[in-house]
DRENSE-909353 format. One record per atom (N, C-alpha, C): residue number from 1; residue in one letter; chain; x, y, z. Coordinates in steps of 0.05 Angstrom, whole numbers. Example, Ala and Ser with C-alpha at 12.3 -4.5 7.8 and 13.67 -1.06 7.14 Angstrom:
2
+-----+----+----+--------+--------+--------+
:   i : aa : ch :     px :     py :     pz :
+-----+----+----+--------+--------+--------+
:   1 :  a :  A :    264 :   -114 :    156 :
:   1 :  a :  A :    246 :    -90 :    156 :
:   1 :  a :  A :    264 :    -66 :    156 :
:   2 :  s :  A :    257 :    -45 :    142 :
:   2 :  s :  A :    273 :    -21 :    143 :
:   2 :  s :  A :    258 :      1 :    157 :
+-----+----+----+--------+--------+--------+
This chain:
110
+-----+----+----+--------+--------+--------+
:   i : aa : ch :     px :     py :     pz :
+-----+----+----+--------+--------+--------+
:   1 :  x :  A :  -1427 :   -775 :   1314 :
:   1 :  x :  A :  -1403 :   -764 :   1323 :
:   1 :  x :  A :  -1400 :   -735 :   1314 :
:   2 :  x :  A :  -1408 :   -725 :   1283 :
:   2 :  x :  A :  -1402 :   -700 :   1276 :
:   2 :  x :  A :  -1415 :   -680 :   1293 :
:   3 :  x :  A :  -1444 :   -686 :   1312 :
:   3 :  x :  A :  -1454 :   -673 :   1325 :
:   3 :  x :  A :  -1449 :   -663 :   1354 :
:   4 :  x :  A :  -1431 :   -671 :   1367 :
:   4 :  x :  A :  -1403 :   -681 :   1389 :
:   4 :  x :  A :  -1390 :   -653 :   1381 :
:   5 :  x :  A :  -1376 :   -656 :   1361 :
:   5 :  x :  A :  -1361 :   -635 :   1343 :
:   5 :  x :  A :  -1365 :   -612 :   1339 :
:   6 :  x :  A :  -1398 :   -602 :   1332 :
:   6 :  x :  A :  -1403 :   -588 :   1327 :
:   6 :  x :  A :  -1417 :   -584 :   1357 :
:   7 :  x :  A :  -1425 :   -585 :   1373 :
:   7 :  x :  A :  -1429 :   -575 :   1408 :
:   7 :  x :  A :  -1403 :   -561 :   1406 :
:   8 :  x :  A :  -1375 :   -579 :   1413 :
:   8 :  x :  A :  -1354 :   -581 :   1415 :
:   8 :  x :  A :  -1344 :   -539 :   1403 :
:   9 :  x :  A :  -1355 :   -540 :   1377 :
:   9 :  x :  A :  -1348 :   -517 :   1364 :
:   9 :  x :  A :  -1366 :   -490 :   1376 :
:  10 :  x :  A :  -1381 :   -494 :   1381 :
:  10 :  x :  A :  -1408 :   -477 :   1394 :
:  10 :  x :  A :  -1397 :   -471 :   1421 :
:  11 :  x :  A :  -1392 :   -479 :   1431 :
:  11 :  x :  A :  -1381 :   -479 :   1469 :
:  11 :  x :  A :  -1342 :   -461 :   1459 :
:  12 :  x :  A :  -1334 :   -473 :   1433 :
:  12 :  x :  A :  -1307 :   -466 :   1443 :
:  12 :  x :  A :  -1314 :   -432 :   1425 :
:  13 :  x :  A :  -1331 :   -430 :   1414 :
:  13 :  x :  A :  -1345 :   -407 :   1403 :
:  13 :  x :  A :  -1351 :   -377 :   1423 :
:  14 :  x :  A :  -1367 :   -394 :   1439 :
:  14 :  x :  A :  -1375 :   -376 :   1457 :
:  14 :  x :  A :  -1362 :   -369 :   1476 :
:  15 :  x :  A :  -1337 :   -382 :   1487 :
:  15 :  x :  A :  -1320 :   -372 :   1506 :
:  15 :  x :  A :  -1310 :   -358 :   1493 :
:  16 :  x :  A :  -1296 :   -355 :   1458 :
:  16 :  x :  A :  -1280 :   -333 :   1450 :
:  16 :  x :  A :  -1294 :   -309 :   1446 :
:  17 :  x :  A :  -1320 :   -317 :   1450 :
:  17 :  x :  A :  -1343 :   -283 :   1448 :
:  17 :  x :  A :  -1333 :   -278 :   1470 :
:  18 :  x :  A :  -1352 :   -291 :   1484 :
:  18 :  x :  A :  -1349 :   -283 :   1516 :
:  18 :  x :  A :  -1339 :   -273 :   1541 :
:  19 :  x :  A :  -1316 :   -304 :   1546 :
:  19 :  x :  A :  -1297 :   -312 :   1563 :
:  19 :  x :  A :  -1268 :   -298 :   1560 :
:  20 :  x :  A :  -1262 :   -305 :   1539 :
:  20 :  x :  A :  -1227 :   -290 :   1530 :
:  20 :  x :  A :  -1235 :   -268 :   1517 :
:  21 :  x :  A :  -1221 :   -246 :   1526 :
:  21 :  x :  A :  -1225 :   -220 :   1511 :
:  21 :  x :  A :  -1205 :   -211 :   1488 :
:  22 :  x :  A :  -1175 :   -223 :   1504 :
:  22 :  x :  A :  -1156 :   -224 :   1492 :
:  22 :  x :  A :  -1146 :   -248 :   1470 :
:  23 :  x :  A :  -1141 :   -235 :   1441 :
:  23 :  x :  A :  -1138 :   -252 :   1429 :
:  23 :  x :  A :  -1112 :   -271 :   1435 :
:  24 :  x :  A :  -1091 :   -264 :   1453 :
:  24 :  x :  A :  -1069 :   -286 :   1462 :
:  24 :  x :  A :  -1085 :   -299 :   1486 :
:  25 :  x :  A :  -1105 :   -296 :   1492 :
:  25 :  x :  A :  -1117 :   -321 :   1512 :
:  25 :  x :  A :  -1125 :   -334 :   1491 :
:  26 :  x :  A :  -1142 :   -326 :   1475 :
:  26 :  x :  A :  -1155 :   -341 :   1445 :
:  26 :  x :  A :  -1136 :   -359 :   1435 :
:  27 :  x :  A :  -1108 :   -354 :   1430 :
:  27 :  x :  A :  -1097 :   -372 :   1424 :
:  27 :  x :  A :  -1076 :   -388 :   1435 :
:  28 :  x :  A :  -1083 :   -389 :   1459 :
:  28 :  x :  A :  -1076 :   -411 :   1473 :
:  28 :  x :  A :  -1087 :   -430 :   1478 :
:  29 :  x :  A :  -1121 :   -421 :   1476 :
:  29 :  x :  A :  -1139 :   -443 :   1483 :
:  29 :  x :  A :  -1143 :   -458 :   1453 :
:  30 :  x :  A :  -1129 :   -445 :   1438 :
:  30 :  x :  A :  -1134 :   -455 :   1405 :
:  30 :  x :  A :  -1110 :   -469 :   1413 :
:  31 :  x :  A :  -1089 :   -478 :   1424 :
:  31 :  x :  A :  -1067 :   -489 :   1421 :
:  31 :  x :  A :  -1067 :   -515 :   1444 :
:  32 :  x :  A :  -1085 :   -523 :   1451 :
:  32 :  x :  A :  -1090 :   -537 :   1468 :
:  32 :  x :  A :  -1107 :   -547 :   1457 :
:  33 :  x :  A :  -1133 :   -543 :   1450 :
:  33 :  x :  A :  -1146 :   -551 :   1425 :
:  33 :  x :  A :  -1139 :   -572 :   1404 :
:  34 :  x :  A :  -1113 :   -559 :   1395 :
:  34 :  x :  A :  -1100 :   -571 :   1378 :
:  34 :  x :  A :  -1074 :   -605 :   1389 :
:  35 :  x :  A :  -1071 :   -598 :   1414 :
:  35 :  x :  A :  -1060 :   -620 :   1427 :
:  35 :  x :  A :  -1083 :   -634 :   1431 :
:  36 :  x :  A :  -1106 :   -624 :   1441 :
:  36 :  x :  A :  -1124 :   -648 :   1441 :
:  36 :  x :  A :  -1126 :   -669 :   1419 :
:  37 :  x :  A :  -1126 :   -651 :   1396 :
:  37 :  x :  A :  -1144 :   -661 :   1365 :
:  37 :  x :  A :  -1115 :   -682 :   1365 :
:  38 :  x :  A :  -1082 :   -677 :   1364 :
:  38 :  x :  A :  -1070 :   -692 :   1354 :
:  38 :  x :  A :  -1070 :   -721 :   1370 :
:  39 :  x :  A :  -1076 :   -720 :   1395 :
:  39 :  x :  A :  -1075 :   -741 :   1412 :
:  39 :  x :  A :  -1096 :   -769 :   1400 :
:  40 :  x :  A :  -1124 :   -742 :   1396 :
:  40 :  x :  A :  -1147 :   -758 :   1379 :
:  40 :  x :  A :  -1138 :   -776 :   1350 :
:  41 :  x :  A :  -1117 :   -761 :   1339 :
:  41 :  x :  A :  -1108 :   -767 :   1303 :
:  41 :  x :  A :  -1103 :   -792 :   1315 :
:  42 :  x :  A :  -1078 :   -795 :   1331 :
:  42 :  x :  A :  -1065 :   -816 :   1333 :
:  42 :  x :  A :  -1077 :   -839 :   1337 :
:  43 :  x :  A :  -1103 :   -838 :   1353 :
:  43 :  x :  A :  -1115 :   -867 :   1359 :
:  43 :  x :  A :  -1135 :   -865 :   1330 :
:  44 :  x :  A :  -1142 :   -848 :   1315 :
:  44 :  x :  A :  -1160 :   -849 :   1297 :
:  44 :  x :  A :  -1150 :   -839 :   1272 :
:  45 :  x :  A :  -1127 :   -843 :   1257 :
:  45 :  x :  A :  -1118 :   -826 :   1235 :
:  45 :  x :  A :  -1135 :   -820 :   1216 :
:  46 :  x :  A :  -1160 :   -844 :   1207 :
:  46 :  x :  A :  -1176 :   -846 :   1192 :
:  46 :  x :  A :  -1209 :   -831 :   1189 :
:  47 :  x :  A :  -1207 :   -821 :   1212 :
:  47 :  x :  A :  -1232 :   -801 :   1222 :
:  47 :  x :  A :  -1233 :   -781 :   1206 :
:  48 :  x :  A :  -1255 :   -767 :   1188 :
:  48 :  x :  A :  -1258 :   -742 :   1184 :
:  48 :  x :  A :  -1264 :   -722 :   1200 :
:  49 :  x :  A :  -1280 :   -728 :   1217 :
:  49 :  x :  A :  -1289 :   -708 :   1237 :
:  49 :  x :  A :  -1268 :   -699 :   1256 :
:  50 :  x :  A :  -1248 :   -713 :   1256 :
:  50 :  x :  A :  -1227 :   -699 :   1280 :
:  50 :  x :  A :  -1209 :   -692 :   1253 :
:  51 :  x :  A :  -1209 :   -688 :   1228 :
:  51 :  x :  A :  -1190 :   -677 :   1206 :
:  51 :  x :  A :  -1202 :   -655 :   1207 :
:  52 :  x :  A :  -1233 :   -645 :   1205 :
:  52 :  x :  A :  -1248 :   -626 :   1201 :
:  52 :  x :  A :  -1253 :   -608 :   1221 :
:  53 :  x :  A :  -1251 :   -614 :   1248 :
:  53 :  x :  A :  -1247 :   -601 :   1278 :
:  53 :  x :  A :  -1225 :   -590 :   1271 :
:  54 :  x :  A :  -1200 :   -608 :   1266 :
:  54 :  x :  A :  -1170 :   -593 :   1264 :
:  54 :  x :  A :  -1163 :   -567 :   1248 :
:  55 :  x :  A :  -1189 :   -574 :   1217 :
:  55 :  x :  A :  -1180 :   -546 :   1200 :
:  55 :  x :  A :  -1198 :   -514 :   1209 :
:  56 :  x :  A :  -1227 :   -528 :   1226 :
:  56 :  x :  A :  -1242 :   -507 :   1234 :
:  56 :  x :  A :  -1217 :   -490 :   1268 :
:  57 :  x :  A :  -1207 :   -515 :   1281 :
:  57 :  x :  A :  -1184 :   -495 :   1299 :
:  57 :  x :  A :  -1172 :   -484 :   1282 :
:  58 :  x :  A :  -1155 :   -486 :   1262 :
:  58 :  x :  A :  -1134 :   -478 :   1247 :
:  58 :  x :  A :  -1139 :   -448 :   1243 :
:  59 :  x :  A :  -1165 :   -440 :   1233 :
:  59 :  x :  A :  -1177 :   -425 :   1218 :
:  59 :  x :  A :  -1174 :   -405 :   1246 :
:  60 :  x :  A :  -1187 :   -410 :   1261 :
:  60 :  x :  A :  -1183 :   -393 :   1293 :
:  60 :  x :  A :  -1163 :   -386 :   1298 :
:  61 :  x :  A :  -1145 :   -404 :   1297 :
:  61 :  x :  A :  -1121 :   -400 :   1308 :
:  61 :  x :  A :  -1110 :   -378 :   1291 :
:  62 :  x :  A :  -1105 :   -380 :   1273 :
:  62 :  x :  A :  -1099 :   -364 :   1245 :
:  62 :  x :  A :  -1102 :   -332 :   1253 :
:  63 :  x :  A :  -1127 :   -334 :   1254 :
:  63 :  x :  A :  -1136 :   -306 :   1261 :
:  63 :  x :  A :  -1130 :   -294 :   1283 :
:  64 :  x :  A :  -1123 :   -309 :   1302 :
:  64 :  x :  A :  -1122 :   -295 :   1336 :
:  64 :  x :  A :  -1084 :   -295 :   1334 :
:  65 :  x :  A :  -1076 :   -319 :   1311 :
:  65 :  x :  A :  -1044 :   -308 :   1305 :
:  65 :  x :  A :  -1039 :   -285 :   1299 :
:  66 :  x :  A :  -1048 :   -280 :   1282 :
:  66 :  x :  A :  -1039 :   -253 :   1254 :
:  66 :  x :  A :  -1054 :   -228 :   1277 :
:  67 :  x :  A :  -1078 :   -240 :   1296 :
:  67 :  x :  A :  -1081 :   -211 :   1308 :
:  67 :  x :  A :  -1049 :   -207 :   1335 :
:  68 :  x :  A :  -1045 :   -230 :   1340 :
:  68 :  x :  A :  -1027 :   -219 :   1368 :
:  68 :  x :  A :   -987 :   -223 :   1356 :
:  69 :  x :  A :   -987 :   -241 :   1324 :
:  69 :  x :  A :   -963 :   -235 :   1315 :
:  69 :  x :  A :   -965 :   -210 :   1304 :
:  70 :  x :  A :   -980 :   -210 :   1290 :
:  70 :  x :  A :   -971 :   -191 :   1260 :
:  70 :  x :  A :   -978 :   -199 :   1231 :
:  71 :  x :  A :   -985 :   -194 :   1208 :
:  71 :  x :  A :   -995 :   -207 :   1193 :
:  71 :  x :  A :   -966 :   -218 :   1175 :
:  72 :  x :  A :   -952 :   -200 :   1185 :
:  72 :  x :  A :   -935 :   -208 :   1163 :
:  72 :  x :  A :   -907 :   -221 :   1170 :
:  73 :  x :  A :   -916 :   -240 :   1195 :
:  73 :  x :  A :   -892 :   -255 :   1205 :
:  73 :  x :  A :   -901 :   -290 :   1204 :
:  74 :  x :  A :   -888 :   -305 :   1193 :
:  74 :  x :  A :   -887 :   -330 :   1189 :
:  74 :  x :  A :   -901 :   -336 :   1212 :
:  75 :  x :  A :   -918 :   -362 :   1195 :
:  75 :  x :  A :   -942 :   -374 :   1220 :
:  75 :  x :  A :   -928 :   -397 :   1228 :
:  76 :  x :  A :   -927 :   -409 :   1260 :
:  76 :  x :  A :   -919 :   -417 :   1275 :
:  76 :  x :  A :   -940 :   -442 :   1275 :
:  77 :  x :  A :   -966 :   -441 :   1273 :
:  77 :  x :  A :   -982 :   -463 :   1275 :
:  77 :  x :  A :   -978 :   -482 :   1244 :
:  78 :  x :  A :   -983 :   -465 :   1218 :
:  78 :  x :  A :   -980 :   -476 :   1193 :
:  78 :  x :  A :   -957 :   -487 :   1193 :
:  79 :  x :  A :   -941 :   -484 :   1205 :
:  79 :  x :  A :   -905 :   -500 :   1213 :
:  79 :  x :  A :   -910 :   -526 :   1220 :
:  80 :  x :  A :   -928 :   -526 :   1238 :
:  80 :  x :  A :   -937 :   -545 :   1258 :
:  80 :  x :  A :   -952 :   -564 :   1240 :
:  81 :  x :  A :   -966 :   -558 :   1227 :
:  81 :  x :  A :   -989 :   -574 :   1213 :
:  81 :  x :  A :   -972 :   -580 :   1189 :
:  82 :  x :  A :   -953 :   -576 :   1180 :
:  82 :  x :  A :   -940 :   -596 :   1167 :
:  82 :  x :  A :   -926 :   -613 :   1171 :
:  83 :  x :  A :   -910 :   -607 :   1197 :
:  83 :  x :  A :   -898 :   -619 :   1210 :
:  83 :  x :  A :   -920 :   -648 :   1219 :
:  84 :  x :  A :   -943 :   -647 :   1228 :
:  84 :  x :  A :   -953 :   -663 :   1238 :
:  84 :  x :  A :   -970 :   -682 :   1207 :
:  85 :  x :  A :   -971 :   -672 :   1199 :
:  85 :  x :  A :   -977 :   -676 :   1165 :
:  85 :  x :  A :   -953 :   -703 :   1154 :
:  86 :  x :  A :   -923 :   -694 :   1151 :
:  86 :  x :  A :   -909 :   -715 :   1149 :
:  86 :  x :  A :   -903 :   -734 :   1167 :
:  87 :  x :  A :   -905 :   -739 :   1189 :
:  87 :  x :  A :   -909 :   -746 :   1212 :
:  87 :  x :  A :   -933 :   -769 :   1207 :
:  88 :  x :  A :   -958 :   -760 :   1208 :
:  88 :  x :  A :   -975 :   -778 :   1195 :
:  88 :  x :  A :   -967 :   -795 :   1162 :
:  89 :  x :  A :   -972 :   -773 :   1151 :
:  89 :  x :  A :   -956 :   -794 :   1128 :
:  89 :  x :  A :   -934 :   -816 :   1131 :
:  90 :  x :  A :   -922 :   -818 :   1138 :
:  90 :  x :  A :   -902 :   -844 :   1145 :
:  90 :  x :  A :   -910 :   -856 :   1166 :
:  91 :  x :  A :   -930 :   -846 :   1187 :
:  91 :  x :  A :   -938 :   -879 :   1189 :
:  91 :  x :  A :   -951 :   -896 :   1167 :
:  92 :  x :  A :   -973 :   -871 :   1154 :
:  92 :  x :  A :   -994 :   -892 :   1134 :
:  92 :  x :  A :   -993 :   -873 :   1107 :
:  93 :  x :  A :   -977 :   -882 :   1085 :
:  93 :  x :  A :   -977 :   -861 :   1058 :
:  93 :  x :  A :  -1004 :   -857 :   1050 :
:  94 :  x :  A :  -1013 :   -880 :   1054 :
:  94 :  x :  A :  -1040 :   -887 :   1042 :
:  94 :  x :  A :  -1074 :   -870 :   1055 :
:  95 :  x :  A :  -1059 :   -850 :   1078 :
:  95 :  x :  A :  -1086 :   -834 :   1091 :
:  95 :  x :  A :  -1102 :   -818 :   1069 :
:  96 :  x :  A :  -1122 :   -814 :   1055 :
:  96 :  x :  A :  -1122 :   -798 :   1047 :
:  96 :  x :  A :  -1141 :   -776 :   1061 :
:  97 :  x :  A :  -1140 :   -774 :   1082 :
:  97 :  x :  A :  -1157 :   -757 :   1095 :
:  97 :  x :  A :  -1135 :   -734 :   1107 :
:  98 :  x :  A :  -1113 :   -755 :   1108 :
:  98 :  x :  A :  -1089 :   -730 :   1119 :
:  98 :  x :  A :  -1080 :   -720 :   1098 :
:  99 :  x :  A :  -1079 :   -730 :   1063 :
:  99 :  x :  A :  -1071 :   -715 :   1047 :
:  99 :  x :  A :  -1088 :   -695 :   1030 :
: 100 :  x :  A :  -1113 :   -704 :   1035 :
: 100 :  x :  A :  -1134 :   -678 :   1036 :
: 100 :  x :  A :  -1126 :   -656 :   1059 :
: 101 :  x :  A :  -1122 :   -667 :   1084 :
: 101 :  x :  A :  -1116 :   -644 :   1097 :
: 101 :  x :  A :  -1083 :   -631 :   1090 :
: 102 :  x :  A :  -1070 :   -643 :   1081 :
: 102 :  x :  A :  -1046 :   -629 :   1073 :
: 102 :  x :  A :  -1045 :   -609 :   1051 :
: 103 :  x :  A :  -1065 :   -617 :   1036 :
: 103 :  x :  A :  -1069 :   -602 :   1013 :
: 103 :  x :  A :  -1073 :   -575 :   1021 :
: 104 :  x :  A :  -1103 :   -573 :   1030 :
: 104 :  x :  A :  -1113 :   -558 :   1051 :
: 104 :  x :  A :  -1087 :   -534 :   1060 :
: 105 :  x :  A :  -1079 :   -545 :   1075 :
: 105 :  x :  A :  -1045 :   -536 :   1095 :
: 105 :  x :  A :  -1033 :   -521 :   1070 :
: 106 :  x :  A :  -1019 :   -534 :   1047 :
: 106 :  x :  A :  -1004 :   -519 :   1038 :
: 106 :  x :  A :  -1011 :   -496 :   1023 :
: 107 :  x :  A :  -1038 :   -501 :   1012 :
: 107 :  x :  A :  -1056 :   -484 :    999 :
: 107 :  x :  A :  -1067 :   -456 :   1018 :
: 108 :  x :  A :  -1062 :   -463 :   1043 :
: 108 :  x :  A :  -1077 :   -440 :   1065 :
: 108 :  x :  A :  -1043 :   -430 :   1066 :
: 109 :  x :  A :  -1027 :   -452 :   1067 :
: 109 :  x :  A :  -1004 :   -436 :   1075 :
: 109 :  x :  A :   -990 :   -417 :   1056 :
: 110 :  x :  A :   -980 :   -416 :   1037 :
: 110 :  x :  A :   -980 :   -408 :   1014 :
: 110 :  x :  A :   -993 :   -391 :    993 :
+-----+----+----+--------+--------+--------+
């Protein structure tokens, strides 16, 4: 499966060389991306590989944010990812793959 993932990262790679010039096309397709991955959580909370897809978008997204917000205006996605963070948690306290990735979250966020 991690190899799925990693195509997956290579292809969404090369369109942002490529394909989108503009970093607000970049992050839109990072935000769609990211609806994919949560659709994925939900049938699989327990997956690393769709926890690890999620933080390598994040990271993109991040960047193509701060280029088309501003660096110094509150991030809109890191909002998101906690939001979806407690969200998961109350279905299952017990994930720890989502509390590794929360960690993750507050530590990038902060």
């Amino acid at each position: 499966m991690t190899t799925l993932w990693n195509y997956r990262r290579e292809i969404l790679t090369h369109l942002f060389e490529n394909e989108f010039k503009e970093d607000k096309e970049r992050l839109g397709y990072i935000g769609e991306e990211l609806k994919f991955l949560v659709k994925a959580i939900m049938k699989s909370p327990k997956s690393y590989t769709l926890w690890f897809q999620r933080q390598w978008a994040i990271e993109k997204g991040l960047a193509f944010e701060r280029a088309v917000m501003g660096k110094n205006t509150q991030s809109e996605i890191m909002q998101n990812e906690l939001m979806l963070c407690n969200k998961m948690l109350k279905m299952d306290e017990r994930n720890f793959h989502c509390w590794n990735y929360r960690f993750w979250v507050v530590e990038t966020y902060l």
